[in-house]
TORKOLDO-104379 format. One record per residue (C-alpha): x, y, z; residue in three letters; residue number from 1. Coordinates in nm, 3 decimals. Example, Ala and Ser with C-alpha at 12.3 -4.5 7.8 and 13.67 -1.06 7.14 Angstrom:
<atoms>
[atom [1.230 -0.450 0.780] 'ALA' 1]
[atom [1.367 -0.106 0.714] 'SER' 2]
</atoms>
This chain:
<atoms>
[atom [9.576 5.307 7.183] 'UNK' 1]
[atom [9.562 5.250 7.573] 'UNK' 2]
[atom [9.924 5.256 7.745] 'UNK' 3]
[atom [10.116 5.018 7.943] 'UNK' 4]
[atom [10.052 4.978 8.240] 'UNK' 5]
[atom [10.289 5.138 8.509] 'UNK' 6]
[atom [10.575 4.962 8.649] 'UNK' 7]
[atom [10.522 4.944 9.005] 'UNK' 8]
[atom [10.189 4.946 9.245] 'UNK' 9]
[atom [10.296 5.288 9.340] 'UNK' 10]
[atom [10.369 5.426 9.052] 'UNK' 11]
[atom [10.028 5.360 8.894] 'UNK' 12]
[atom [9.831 5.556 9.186] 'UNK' 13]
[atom [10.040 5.849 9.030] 'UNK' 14]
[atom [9.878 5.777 8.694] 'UNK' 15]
[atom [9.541 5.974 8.625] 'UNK' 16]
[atom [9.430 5.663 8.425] 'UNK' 17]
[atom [9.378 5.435 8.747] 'UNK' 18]
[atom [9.251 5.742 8.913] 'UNK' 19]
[atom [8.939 5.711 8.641] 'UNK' 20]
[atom [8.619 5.525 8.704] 'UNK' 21]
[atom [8.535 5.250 8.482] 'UNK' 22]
[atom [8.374 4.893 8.466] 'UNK' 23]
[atom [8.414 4.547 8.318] 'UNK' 24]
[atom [8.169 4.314 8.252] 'UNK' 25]
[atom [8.298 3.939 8.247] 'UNK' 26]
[atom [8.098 3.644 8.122] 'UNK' 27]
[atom [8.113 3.349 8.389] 'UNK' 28]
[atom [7.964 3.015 8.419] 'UNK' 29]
[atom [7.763 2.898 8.722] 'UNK' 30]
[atom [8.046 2.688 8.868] 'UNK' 31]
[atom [8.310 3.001 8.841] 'UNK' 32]
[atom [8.018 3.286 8.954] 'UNK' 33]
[atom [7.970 2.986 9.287] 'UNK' 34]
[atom [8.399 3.009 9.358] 'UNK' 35]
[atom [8.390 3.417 9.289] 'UNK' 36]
[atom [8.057 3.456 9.508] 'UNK' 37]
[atom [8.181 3.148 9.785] 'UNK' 38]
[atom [7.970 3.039 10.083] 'UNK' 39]
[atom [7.728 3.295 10.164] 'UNK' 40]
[atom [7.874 3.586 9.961] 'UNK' 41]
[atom [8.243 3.502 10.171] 'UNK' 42]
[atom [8.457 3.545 9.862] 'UNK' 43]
[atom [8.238 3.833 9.668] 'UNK' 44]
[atom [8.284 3.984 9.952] 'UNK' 45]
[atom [8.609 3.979 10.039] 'UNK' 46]
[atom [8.688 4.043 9.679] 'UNK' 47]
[atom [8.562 4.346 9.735] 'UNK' 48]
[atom [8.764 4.431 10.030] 'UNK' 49]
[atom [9.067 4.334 9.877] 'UNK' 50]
[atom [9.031 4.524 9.517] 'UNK' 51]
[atom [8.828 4.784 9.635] 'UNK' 52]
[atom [8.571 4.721 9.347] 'UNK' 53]
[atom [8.224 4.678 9.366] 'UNK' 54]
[atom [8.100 4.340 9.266] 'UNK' 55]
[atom [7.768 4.243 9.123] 'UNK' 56]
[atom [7.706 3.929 9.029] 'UNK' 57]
[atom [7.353 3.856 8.800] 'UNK' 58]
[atom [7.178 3.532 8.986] 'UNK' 59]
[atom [7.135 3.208 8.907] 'UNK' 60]
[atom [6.986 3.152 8.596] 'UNK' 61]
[atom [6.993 3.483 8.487] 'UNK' 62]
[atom [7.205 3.452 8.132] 'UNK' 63]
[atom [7.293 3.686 7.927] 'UNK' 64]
[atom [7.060 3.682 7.667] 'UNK' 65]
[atom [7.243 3.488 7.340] 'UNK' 66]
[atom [7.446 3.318 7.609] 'UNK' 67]
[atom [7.415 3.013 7.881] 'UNK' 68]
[atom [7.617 3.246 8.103] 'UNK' 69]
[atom [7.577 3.484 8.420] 'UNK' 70]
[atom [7.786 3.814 8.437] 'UNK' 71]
[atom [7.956 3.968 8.695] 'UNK' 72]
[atom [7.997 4.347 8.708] 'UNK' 73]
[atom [8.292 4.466 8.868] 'UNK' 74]
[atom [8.344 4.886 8.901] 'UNK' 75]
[atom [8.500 5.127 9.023] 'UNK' 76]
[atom [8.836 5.336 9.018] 'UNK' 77]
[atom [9.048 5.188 8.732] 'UNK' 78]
[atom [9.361 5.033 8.947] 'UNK' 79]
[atom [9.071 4.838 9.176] 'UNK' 80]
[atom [8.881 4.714 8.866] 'UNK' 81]
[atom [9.197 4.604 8.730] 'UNK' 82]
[atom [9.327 4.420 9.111] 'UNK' 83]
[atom [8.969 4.251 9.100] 'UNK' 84]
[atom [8.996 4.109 8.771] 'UNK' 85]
[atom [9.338 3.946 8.882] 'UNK' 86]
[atom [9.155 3.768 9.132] 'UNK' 87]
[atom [8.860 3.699 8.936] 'UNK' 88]
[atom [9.088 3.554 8.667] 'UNK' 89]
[atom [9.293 3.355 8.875] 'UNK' 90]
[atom [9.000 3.164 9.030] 'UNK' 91]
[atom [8.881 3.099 8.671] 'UNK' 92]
[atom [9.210 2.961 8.598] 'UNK' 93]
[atom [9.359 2.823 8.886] 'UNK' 94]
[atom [9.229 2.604 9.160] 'UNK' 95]
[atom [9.432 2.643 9.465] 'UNK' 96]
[atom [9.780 2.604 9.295] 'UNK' 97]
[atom [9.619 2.336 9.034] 'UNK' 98]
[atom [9.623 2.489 8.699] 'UNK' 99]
[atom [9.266 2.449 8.566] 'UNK' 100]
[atom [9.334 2.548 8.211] 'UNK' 101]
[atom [9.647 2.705 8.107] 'UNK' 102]
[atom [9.488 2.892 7.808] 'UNK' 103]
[atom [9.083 2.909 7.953] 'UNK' 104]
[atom [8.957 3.200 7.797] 'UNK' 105]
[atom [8.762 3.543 7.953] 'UNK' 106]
[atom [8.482 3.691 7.753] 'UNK' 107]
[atom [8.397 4.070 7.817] 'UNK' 108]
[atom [8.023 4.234 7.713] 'UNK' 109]
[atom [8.145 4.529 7.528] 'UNK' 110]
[atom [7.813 4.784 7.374] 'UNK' 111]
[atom [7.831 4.732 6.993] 'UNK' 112]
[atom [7.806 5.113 6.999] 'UNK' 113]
[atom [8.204 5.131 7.136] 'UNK' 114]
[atom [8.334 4.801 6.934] 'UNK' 115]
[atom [8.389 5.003 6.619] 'UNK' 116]
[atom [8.650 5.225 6.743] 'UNK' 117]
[atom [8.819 4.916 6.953] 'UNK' 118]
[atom [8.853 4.737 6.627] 'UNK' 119]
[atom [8.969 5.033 6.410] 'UNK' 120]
[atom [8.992 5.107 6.051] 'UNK' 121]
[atom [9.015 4.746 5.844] 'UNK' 122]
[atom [9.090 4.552 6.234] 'UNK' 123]
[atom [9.425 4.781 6.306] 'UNK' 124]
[atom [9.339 4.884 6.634] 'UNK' 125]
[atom [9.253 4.574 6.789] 'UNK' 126]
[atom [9.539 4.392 6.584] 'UNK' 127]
[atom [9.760 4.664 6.780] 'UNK' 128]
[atom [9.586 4.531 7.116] 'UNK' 129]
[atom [9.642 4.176 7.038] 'UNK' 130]
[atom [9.982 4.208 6.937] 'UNK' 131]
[atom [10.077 4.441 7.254] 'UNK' 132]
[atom [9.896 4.165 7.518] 'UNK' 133]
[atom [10.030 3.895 7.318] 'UNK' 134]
[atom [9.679 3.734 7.356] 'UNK' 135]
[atom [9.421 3.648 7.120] 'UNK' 136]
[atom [9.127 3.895 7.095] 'UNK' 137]
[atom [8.819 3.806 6.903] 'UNK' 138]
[atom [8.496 4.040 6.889] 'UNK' 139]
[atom [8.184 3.896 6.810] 'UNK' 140]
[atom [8.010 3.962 6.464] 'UNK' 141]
[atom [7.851 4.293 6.403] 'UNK' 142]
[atom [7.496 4.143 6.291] 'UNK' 143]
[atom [7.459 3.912 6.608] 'UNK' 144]
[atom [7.372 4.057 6.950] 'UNK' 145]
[atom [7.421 3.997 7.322] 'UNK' 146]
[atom [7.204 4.147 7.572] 'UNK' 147]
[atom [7.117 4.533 7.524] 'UNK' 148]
[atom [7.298 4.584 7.208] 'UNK' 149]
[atom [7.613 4.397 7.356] 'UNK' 150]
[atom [7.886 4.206 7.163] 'UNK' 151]
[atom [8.132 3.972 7.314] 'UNK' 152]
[atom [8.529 4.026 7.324] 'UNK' 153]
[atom [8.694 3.673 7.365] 'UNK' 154]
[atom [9.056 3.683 7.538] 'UNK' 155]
[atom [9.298 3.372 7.529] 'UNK' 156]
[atom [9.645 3.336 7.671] 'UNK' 157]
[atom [9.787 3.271 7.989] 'UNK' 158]
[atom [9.673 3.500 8.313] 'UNK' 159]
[atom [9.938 3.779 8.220] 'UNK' 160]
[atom [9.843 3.802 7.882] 'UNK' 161]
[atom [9.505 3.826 7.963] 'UNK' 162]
[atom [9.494 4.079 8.229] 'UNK' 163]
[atom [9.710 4.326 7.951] 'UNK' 164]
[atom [9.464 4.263 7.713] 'UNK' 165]
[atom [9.185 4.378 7.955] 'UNK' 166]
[atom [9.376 4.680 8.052] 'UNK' 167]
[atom [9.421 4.808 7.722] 'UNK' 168]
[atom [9.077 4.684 7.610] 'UNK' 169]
[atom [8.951 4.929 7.947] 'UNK' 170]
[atom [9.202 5.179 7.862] 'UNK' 171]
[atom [9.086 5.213 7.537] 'UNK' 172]
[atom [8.694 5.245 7.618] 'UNK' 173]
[atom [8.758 5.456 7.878] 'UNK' 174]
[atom [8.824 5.736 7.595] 'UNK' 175]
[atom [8.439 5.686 7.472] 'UNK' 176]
[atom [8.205 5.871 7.665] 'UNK' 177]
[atom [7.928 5.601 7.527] 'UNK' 178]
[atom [8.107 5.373 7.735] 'UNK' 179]
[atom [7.997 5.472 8.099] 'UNK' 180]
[atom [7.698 5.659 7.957] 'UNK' 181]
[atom [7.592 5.285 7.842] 'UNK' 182]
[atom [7.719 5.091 8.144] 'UNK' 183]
[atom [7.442 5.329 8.349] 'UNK' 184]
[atom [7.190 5.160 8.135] 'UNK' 185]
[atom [7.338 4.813 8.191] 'UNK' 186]
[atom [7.315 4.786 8.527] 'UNK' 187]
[atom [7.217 4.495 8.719] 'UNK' 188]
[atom [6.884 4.569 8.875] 'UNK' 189]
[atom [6.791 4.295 9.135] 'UNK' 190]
[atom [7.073 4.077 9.126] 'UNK' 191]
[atom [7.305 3.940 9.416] 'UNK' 192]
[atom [7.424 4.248 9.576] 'UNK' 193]
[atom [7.541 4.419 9.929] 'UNK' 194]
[atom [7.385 4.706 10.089] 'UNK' 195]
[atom [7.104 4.943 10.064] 'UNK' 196]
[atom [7.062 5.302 9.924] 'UNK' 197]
[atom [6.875 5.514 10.057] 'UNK' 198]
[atom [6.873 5.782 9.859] 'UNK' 199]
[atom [6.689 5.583 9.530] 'UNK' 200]
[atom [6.382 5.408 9.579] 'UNK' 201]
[atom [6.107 5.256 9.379] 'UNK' 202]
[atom [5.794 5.393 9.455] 'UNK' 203]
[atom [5.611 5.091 9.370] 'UNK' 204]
[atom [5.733 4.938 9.690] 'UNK' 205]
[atom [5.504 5.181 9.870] 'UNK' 206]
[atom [5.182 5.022 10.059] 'UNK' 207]
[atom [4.894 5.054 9.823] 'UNK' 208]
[atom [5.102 5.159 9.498] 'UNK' 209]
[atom [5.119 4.960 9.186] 'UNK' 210]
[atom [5.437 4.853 9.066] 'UNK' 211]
[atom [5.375 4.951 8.684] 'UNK' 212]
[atom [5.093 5.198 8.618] 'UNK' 213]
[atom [4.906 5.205 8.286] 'UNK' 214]
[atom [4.968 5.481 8.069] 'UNK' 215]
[atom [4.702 5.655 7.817] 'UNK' 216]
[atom [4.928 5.722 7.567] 'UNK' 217]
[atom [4.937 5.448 7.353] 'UNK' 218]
[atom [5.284 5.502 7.238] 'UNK' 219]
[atom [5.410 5.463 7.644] 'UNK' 220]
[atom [5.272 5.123 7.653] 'UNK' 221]
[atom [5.392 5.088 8.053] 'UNK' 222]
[atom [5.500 5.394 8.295] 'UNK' 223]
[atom [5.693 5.387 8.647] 'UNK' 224]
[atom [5.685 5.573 8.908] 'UNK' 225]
[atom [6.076 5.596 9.180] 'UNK' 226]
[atom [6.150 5.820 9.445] 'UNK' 227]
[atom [6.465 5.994 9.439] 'UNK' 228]
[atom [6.610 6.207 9.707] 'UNK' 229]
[atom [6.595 6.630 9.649] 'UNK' 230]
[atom [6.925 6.617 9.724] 'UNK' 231]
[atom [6.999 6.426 9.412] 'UNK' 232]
[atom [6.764 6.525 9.221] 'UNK' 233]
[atom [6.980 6.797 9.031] 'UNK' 234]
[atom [7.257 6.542 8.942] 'UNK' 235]
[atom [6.955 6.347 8.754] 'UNK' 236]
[atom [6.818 6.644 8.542] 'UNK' 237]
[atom [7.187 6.821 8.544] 'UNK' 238]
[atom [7.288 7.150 8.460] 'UNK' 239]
[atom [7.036 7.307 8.208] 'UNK' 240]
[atom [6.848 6.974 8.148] 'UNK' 241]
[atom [7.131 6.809 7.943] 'UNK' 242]
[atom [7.191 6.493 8.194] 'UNK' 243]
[atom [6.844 6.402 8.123] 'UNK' 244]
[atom [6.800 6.473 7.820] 'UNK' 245]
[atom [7.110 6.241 7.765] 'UNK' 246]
[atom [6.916 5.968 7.919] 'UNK' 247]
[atom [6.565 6.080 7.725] 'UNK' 248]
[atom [6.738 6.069 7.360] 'UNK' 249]
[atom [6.938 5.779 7.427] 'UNK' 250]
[atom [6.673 5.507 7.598] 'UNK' 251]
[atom [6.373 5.703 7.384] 'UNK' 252]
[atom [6.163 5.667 7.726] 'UNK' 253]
[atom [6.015 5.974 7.833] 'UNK' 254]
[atom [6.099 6.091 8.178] 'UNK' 255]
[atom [5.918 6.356 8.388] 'UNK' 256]
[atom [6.033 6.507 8.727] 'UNK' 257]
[atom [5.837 6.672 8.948] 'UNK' 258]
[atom [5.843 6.996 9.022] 'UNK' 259]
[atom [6.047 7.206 9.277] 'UNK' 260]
[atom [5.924 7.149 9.622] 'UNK' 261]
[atom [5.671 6.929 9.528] 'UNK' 262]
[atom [5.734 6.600 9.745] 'UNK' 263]
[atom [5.568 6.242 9.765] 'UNK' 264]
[atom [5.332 6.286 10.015] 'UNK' 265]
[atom [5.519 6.211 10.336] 'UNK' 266]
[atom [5.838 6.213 10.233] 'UNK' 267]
[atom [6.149 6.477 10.079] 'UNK' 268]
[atom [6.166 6.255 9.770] 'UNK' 269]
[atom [6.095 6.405 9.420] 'UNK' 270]
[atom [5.872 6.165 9.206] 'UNK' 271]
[atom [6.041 6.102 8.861] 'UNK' 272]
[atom [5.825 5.859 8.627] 'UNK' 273]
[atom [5.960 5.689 8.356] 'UNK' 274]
[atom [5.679 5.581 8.032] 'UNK' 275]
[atom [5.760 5.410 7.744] 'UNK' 276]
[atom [5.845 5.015 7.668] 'UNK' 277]
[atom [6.004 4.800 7.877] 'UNK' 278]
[atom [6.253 4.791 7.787] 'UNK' 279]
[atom [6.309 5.173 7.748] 'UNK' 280]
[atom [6.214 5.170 8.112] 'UNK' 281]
[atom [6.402 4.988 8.239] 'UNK' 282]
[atom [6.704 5.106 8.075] 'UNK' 283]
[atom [6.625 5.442 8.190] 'UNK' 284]
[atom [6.565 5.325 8.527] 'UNK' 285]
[atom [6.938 5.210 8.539] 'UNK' 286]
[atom [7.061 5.488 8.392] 'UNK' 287]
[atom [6.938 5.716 8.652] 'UNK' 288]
[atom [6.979 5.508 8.953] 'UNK' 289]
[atom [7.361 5.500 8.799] 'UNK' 290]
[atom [7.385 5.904 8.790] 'UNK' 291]
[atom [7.218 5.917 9.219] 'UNK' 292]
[atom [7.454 5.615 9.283] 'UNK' 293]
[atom [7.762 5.800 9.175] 'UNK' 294]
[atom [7.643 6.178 9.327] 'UNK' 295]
[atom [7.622 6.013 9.630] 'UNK' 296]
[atom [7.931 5.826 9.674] 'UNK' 297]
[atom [8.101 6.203 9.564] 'UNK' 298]
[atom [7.894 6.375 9.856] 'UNK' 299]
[atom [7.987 6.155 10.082] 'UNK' 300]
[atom [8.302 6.043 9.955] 'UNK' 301]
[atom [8.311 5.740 9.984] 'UNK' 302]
[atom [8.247 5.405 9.738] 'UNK' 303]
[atom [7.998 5.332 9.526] 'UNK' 304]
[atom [7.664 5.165 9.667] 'UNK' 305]
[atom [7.400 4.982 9.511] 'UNK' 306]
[atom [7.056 5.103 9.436] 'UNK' 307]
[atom [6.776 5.003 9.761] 'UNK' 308]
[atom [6.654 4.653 9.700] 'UNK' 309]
[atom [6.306 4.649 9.783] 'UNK' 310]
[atom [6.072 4.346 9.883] 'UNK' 311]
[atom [5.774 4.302 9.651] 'UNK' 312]
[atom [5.469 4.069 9.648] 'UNK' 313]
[atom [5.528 3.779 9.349] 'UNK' 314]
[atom [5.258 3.932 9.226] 'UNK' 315]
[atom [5.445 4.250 9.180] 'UNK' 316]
[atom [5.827 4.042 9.092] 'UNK' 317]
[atom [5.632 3.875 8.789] 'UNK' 318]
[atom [5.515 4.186 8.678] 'UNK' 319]
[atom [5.815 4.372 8.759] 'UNK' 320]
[atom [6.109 4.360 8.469] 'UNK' 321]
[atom [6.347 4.544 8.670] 'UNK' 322]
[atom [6.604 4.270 8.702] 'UNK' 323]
[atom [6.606 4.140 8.399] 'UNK' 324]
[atom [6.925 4.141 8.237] 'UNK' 325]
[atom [6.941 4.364 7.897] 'UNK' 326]
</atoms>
């Protein structure tokens, strides 16, 4: 079971836990996602500032499936996840100093594939969590999904219990590897978000190149074609093929890289394309622009960016499924 947090602000940059990259993902209703995002992105984006977290929001009237809600995807190191979700929380339940609902409730999206060990043998574990937050903590039936093969974690209390319950809810994920491996398959594509990448881009947004090419293998009913940097490349296939093979066995897309030296015409990029359904696709697609995202916030060390947003035709955006939410 996840520990207590530390005492002090100091103390816990001392702690390898907050030192750890994680995520949360936090259910949110279109009047709370407005006061989070504020006028023009202003408060999204001084959240950001503040925590240190990087803050995706999915758009208007894109709901988690099962839901009539929008997420918001905060990540980063685990102290700035945590200092964003303080915010996040108090704007849920307080407006200015007027309490807006003493006992509101936050919902996490928590991959069915990690609930089992957060509820532990016969409900001890998250009994144990419950009892240590002194919140409530409900997880949403086994046979009923959100999403991609999400369930939701419902957290009641008042903002203090709440917050504990989220750090040792996070504290306790952060111990299965499915957990981040997942979240790369989660990500928003296409939803409100700050700054380009350069070093991931669609192909599709190329003059003259379709945004889904067919496929003659009737099993790969769609295929797609992105550019990724050389310099990256190796962080995508990692070391003896297991990184993507990772991504292969769990999306069951099939993914081909070019080969060594051989570049998009025009360019340094190495073409990667990605066949199989859509959703496969576009699970994979996440999963990989995940893996460039976070080689190239080490190289350069600094934060984590967003995949490049490109323009398409609405031809090409009803066609496209990349930001759908899974």
């Amino acid at each position: 079971m996840g520990s207590s947090p530390p005492a002090s602000d100091d103390d816990r940059y001392e702690d390898d836990l907050w030192k750890q990259r994680t995520h949360a993902r936090i259910l949110v209703s279109d009047a709370e996602a407005g006061s989070i995002i504020g006028r023009g992105g202003s408060a999204v984006t001084a959240l950001q500032s503040t925590s240190g977290a990087h803050v995706q929001v999915s758009r208007r009237g894109q709901l988690l499936p099962g839901t009539d809600c929008r997420v918001l995807l905060v990540s980063g190191l685990f102290h700035q996840v945590m200092d964003a979700a303080e915010i996040i929380l108090q704007k849920i339940l307080y407006q200015g100093a007027q309490v807006i609902d003493e006992r509101a409730t936050v919902v996490l999206v928590v991959p069915d594939a990690c609930c089992g060990a957060l509820i532990g043998k016969g409900g001890t574990n998250i009994k144990s969590l419950a009892e240590a937050s002194n919140a409530g903590i409900v997880i949403s039936r086994h046979d009923k999904y959100y999403g991609l093969h999400d369930r939701l974690v419902t957290i009641t209390g008042n903002l203090d219990n709440q917050l504990q319950a989220v750090f040792l809810i996070l504290s306790e994920l952060l111990e299965d590897d499915r957990y981040s491996l997942i979240y790369a398959g989660a990500l928003f594509l296409g939803c409100e978000d700050y700054g380009p990448d350069e070093h991931v881009e669609r192909y599709h947004s190329r003059p003259n190149t379709p945004i889904r090419s067919p496929d003659n293998n009737d099993d790969a009913r769609e295929s797609l074609t992105i550019a990724i940097a050389d310099e990256h490349i190796g962080a995508v296939i990692g070391c003896g093929g297991r990184k993507i093979r990772k991504i292969i066995q769990f999306t069951g897309a099939w993914i081909r890289t070019s080969a060594k030296g051989e570049f998009i015409a025009g360019t340094t990029d190495r073409e990667v394309v990605i066949s199989g359904t859509r959703e496969t696709i576009n699970t994979a697609e996440g999963m990989i622009m995940r893996v460039v995202t976070a080689a190239r916030s080490r190289s350069n060390g600094g934060g984590e960016r967003p995949p490049l947003k490109t323009d398409t035709t609405p031809q090409q955006q009803e066609q496209s499924t990349t930001s759908d939410m899974q």
